[in-house]
C-alpha positions as CSV (number, residue, x, y, z in Angstrom):
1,X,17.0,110.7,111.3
2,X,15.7,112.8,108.6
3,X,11.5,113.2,107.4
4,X,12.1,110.9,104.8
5,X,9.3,110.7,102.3
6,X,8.0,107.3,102.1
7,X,5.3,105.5,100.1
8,X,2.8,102.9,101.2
9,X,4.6,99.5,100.4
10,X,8.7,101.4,100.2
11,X,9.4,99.6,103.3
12,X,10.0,96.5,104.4
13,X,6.9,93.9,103.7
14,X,4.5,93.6,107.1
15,X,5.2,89.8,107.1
16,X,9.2,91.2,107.4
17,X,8.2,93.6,110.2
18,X,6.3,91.0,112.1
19,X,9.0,88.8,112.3
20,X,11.2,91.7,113.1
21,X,8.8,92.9,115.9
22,X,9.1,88.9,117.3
23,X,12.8,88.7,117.5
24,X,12.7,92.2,119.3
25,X,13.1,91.7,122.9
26,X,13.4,95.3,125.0
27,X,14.4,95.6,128.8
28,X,11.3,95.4,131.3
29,X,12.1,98.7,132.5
30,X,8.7,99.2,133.5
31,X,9.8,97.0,136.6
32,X,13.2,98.7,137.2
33,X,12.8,101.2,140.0
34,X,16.2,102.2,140.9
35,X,17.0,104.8,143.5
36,X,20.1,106.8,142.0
37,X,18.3,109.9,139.6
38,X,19.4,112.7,137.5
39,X,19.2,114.5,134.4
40,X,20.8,112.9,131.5
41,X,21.8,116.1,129.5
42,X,19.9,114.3,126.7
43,X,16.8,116.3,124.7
44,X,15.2,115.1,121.4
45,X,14.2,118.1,119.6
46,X,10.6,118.1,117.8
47,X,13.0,116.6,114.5
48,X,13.5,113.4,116.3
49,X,17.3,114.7,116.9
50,X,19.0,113.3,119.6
51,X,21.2,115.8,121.6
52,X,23.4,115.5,124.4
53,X,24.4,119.1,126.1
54,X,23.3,120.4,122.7
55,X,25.3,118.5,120.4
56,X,23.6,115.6,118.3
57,X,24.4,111.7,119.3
58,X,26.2,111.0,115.8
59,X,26.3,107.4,116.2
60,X,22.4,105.6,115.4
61,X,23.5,102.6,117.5
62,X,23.5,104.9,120.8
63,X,20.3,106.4,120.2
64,X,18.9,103.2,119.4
65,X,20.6,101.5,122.7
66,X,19.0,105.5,124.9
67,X,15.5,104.2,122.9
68,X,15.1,100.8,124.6
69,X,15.9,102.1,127.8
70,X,13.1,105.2,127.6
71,X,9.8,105.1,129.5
72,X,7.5,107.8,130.5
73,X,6.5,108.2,133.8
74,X,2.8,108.7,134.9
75,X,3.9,112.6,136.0
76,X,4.6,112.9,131.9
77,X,8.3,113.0,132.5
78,X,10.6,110.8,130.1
79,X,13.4,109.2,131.8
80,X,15.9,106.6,130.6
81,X,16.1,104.1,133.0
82,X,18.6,100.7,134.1
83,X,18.6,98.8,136.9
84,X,21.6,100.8,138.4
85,X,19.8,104.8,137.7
86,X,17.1,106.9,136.3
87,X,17.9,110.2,134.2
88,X,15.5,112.3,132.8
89,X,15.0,113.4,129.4
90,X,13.7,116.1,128.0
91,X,11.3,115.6,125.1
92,X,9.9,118.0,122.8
93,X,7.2,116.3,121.2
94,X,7.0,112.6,120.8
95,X,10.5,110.8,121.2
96,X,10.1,109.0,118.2
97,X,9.1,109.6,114.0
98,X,7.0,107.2,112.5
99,X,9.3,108.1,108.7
100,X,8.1,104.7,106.6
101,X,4.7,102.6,106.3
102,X,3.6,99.6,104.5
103,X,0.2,98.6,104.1
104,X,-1.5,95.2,103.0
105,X,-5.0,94.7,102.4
106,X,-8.1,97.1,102.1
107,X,-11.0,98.5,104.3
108,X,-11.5,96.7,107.9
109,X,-8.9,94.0,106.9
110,X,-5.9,96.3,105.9
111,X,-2.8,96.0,108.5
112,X,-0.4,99.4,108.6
113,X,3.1,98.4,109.5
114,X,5.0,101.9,110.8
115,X,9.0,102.2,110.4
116,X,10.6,104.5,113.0
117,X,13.3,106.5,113.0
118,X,15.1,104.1,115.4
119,X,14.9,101.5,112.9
120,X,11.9,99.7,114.7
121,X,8.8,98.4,113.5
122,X,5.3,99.0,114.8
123,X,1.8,97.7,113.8
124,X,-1.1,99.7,114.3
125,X,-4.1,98.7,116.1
126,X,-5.7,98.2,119.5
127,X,-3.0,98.7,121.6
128,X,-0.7,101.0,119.1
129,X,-3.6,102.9,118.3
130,X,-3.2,106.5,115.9
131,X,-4.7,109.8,117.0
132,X,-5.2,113.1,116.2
133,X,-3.5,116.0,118.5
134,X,-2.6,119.4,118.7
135,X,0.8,120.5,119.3
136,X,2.7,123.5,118.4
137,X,-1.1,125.3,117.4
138,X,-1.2,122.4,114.7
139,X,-3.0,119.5,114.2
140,X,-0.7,116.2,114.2
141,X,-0.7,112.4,113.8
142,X,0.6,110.0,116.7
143,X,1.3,106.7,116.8
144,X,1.6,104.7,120.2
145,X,4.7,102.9,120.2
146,X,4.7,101.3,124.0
147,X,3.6,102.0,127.0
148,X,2.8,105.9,126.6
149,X,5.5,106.4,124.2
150,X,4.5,107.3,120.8
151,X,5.7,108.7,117.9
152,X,5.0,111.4,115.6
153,X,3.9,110.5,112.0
154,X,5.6,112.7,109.4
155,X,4.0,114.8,107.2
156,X,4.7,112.8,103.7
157,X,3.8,109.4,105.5
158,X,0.9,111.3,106.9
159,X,0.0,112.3,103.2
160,X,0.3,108.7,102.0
161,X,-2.2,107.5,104.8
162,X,-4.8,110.3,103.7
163,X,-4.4,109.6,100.1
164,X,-5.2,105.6,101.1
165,X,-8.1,107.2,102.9
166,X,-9.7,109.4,100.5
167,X,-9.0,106.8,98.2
168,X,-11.3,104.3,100.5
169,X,-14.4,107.1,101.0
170,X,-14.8,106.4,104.8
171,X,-16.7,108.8,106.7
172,X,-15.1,109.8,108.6
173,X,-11.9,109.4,106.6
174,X,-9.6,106.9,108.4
175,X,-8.1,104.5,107.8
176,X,-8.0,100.4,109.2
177,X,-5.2,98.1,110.7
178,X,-5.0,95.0,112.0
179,X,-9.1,95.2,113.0
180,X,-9.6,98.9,114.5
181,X,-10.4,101.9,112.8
182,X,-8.2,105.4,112.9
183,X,-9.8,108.5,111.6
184,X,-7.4,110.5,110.4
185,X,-9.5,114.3,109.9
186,X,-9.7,117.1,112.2
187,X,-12.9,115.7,113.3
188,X,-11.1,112.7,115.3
C-alpha cells in the first residue's frame, strides 16, 4: 500500500477495469442494520495503512475483505459492518488511495479509470465525481469511490492528471471522464 508513482496508461486498460468493475459484486451493507456495535481496534492512517491496535494488517486479502464491508454513516463515522455487528473505524483521511490511472480519449470524451490501493477499479464521472479539499492545511484531490467513501488521489497520480490538463488548456484546468468535467486548480 505504498504512493506508487504511476503514469497515465501504466495500469490496466479501461476496457480491463470495466470488466473488472462488472464482475465486482460488494455486500449491500447499506441495508444491514444489525444491533450488536463496537469499536474494531482498526484505524487507516492518512498512508492508506491499515492498523489493528497499532500494528499494520500484513495480509492485503484482509484489508481487502475490512474494504467491502466499510460504509460511512450519515454522522461521518466509518464502521465495518455484517449482518451479525457494526464496529467502528477510525479514519484519518479518506479510507482509500487512488495510486494508478489510465486514461483513453481526449477533451469531453476522455474516460479516467482510478486503481486503488485495495486493488479495485473506479471510473470517474457523475456519480464517482473528483474534488478539490482541504485537509491537513493542504489542498487535496478526492475521488468518490461509493456511497460517501472516497479516496485520496496521490500526489504523482495527481501530477499525471495536471500534466494531462495543462496539456488540454481548459479554463479552468480540469480534466473530463466518462462525460463530466473535474477541475483540478485551487479554484474548484
Amino acid at each position: 500500500m505504498v504512493e506508487a508513482r504511476a503514469k497515465l496508461t501504466d495500469i490496466v486498460s479501461l476496457a480491463e477495469a470495466v470488466a473488472q468493475l462488472a464482475e465486482q459484486r460488494l455486500p449491500p451493507v447499506d441495508s444491514w442494520h444489525p444491533a450488536r456495535r463496537g469499536h474494531s481496534g482498526i484505524r487507516i492512517d492518512r498512508g492508506g495503512r491499515w492498523l489493528h491496535d497499532g500494528a499494520p494488517i500484513e495480509r492485503e486479502a484482509m484489508v481487502r475483505l475490512f474494504s467491502t464491508v466499510l460504509r460511512r454513516e450519515a454522522d461521518g463515522r466509518y464502521v465495518l459492518v455484517t449482518p451479525a455487528e457494526m464496529l467502528d473505524i477510525d479514519v484519518e483521511d479518506a479510507p482509500f488511495l487512488a495510486v494508478g490511472v489510465s486514461s483513453e480519449g481526449e477533451g469531453p470524451l476522455r474516460t479516467l479509470g482510478f486503481r486503488l490501493n485495495t486493488g479495485d477499479f473506479v471510473i470517474a464521472g457523475p456519480d464517482n465525481g473528483i474534488e478539490m479539499r482541504a485537509f491537513a492545511g493542504q489542498l487535496a484531490p478526492y475521488l468518490r469511490v461509493r456511497g460517501s467513501l472516497d479516496a485520496r488521489i496521490v500526489r504523482p497520480v495527481y501530477y499525471e492528471l495536471a500534466d494531462a490538463a495543462l496539456a488540454e488548456a481548459a479554463v479552468p484546468p480540469g480534466l473530463w471522464s466518462n462525460g463530466t468535467f473535474f477541475a483540478l486548480g485551487s479554484g474548484a
